[in-house]
N, C-alpha and C positions, 0 to 999 in steps of 0.2 A: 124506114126513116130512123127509127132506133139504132139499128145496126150503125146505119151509117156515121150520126152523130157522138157514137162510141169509138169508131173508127177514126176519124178526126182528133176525137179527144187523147185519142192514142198516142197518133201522131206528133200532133201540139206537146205531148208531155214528153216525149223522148227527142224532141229537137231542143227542147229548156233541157235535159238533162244532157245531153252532145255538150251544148254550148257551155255550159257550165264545167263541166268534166276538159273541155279543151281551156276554157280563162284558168282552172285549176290548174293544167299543167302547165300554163305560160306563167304562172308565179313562182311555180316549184321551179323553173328549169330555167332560170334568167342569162341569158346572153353573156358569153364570156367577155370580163374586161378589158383581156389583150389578146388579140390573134396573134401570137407567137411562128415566128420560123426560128428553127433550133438547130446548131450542128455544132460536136464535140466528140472528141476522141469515146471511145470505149468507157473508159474509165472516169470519165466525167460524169457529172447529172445530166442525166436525158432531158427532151421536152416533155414528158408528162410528168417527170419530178418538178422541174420547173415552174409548169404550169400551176400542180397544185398548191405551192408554196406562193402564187401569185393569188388565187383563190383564197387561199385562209386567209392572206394581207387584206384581201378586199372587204372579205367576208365578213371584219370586225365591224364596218362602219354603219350596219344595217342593209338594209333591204334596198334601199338604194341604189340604179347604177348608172355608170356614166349613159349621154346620149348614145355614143355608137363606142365600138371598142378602139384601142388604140392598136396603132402595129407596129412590130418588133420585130426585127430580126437580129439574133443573137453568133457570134462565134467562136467559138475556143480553140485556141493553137498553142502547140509548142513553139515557142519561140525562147531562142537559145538554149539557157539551161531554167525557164520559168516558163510558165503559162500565161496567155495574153488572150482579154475577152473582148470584141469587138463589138457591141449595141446599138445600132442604127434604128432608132426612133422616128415615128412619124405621125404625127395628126393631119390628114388633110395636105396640105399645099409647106405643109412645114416639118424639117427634119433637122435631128438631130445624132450626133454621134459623140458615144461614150466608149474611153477606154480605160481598162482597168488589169493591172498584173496581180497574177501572185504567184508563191510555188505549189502553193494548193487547188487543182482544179475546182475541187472539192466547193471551196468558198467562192469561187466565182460563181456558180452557180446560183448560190444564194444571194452574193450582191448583185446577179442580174434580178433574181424574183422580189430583192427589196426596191432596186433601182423603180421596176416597173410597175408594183406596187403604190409605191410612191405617190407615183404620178398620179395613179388611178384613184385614188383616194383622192387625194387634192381636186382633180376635175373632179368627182362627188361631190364634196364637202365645197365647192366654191356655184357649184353648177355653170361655171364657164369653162369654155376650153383652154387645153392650155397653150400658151402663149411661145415662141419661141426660144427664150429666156428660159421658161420652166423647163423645154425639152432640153439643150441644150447642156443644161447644170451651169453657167459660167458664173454665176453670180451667188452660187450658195456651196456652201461647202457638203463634200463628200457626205453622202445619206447615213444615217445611224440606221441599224435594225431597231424596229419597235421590240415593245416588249410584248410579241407576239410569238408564243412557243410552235416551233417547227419542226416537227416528229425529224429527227434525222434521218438521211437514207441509209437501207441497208446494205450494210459491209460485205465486200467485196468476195469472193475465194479467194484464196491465195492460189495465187498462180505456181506451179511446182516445177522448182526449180531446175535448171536451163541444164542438159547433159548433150558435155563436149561430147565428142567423139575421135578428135583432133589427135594425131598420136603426139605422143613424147618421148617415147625411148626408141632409140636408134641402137642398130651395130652397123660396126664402124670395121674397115680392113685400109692400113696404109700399108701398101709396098708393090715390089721392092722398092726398099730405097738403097741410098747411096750415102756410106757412111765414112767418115774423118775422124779418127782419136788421137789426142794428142798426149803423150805422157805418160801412157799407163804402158807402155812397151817403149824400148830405146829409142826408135823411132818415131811419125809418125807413123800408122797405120791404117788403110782402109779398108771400110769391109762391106757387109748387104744387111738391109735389117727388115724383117717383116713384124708387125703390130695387128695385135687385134684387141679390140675395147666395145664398149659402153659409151651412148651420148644421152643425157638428158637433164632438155632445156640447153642452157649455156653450159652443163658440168659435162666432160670429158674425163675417161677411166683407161688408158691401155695397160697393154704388159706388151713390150718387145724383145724378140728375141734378135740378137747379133751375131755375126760370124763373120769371122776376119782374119785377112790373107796372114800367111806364117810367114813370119819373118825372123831374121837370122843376124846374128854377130858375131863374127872373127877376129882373132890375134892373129897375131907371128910373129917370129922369131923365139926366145929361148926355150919359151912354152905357151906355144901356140896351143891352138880352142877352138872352136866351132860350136854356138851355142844356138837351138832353132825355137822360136815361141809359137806355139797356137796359145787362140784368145778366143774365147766366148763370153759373153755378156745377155744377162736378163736383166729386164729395168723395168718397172713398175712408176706410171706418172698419173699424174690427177692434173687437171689443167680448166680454167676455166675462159670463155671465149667473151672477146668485147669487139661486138660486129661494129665493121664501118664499111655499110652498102656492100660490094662484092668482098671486099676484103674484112678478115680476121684477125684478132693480134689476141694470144692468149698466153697468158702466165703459167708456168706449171713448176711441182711443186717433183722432185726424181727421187726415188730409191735405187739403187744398179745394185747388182753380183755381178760381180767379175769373174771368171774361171780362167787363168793362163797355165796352161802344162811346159813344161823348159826342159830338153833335154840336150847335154853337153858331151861334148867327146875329140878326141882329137891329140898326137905326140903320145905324151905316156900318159894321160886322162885317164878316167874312171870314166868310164860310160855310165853317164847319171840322169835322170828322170825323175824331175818333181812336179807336184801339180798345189798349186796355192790357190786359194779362192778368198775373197774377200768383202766385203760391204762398203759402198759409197754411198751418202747422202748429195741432194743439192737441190738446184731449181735450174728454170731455163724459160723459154717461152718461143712460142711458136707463128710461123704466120700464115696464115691462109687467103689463097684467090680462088674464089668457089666460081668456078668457067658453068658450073651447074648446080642442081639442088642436089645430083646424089656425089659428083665431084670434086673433087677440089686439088689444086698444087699446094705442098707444104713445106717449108723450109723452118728449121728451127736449131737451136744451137742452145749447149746447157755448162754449166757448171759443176764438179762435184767432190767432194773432199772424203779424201779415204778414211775407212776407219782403221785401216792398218798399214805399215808401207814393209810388204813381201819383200825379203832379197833372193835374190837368185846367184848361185854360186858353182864356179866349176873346181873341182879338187883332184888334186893327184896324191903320188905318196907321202908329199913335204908337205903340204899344205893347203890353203882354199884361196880361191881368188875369185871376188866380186863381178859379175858378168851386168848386173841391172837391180837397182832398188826401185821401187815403184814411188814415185813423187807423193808430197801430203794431197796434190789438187791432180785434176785433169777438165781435160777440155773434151768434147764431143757436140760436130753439128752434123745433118742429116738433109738430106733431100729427098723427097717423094711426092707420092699420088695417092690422097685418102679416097676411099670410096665409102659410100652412107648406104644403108640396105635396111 
């Protein structure tokens, strides 16, 4: 009989001890204010940041808490070039929606956990629910943060930075093309020109080389001549391109050498051979229909001014006589097929 009535008393004491250990932790672990649904980019505040910045709002008012929680569903979007937070509220049979911009996700976050705060507090501190009006906001202006200090969240890594891989430098091969000089021999004269350069971005670099057909001048009568020119030409251009959809229209900016060799003979002539070389400056510009990304057809035509103007001359025993002076200016345009590698 001892035994047993010990056995009871055992019992009896650790179901008073259960019960009190479980009222214990119903006070320690009080029902959260908002059931929160949360969704936001990455870089925004999470729901558990939110949540606990809801928590310390509530938590100033005392030990108190609303009847049931309230519910929230919260959303952060990019929208245009800001962020836009969507709050749909609800107590019961009554709902409410809040919208709110800024360029800071950052601060959204926290005018959701004041917004919701808010409320939560007030249903406390009134012990009614709240009212449509209250969910709503229309009749009180935008919420202030209390002066409730809110650990900031922690900062972010920086994200390391973005590596193109996109190329940018091109080589470039036009030709043959199909070339026209005008001026710089008695004639016109045509000839073939091949280019090879540099692209990058909109800057274009060639160096072309020229070769052009020989052509010839004659007299007759007292003291007739026969005078034949070969021409070679190097030209270095820089040019920069302003795309429009397939087509190109680009500015360039020309250096040339010229190389003419002149050899004269003929009656009582001096069989003579000379070779002159000289420098032109100028500009020109080019145009291009790209049929493809590594293709393209090119037409362009330039300007350029000598820096010297060579005479050419055939002589006998009396005397010299003028066969060709090279003009202050010339003209030169060109037709081809650029290819991009």
């Amino acid at each position: 009989m001892i035994g047993g009535s010990i056995l009871r008393a055992t019992v009896s004491a650790l179901c008073v001890l259960t019960f009190l250990f479980c009222a214990e932790l119903g006070v320690a672990q009080p029902a959260a204010p908002v059931e929160l649904s949360w969704q936001a980019p990455d870089s925004c505040p999470q729901q558990a940041e939110v949540e606990e910045q809801i928590r310390t709002l509530v938590g100033t008012t005392g030990a108190q808490q609303p009847l049931s929680p309230l519910h929230a569903k919260g959303v952060i979007e990019l929208y245009n070039d800001h962020f836009q937070l969507i709050l749909l509220i609800e107590r019961n049979s009554i709902r409410g929606t809040r919208t709110i911009e800024s360029n800071d996700c950052q601060s959204l976050g926290k005018a959701a956990a004041v917004v919701l705060g808010l409320l939560a507090r007030r249903e406390i501190s009134s012990g009614h629910e709240l009212t449509e009006t209250d969910i709503s906001g229309q009749s009180e202006p935008s919420p202030k943060v209390p002066d409730v200090e809110i650990p900031p969240p922690l900062p972010l890594p920086p994200s390391p930075p973005a590596i193109s891989h996109e190329r940018t430098w091109f080589l470039l091969a036009r030709g043959p093309g199909l070339s026209v000089d005008v001026w710089t021999l008695p004639r016109p004269s045509f000839g073939s020109s091949l280019s090879l350069g540099v692209k990058h971005d909109d800057w274009r670099a060639f160096v072309t080389g020229g070769l052009w057909l020989t052509q010839s001048k004659s007299a007759s009568g007292a003291q007739p001549y026969q005078a034949d020119f070969r021409h070679f030409s190097l030209e270095a251009s820089m040019c920069r391109g302003l795309t429009l959809g397939a087509f190109e229209l680009a500015p360039c900016a020309v250096l040339a050498l010229d190389d003419v060799k002149a050899q004269a003979s003929g009656g009582k002539r001096i069989p003579t051979a000379r070779s002159i070389a000289w420098l032109s400056i100028g500009g020109g510009v080019s145009g291009y229909w790209h049929i493809h990304r590594t293709v393209a057809f090119v037409i362009s035509a330039s300007g350029r001014i000598t820096t010297d103007r060579p005479q050419f001359v055939v002589t006998n025993y009396v005397g010299a006589t003028e066969v060709h002076r090279v003009p202050f200016g010339t003209l030169l345009s060109s037709l081809g097929v650029e290819w991009t590698f």
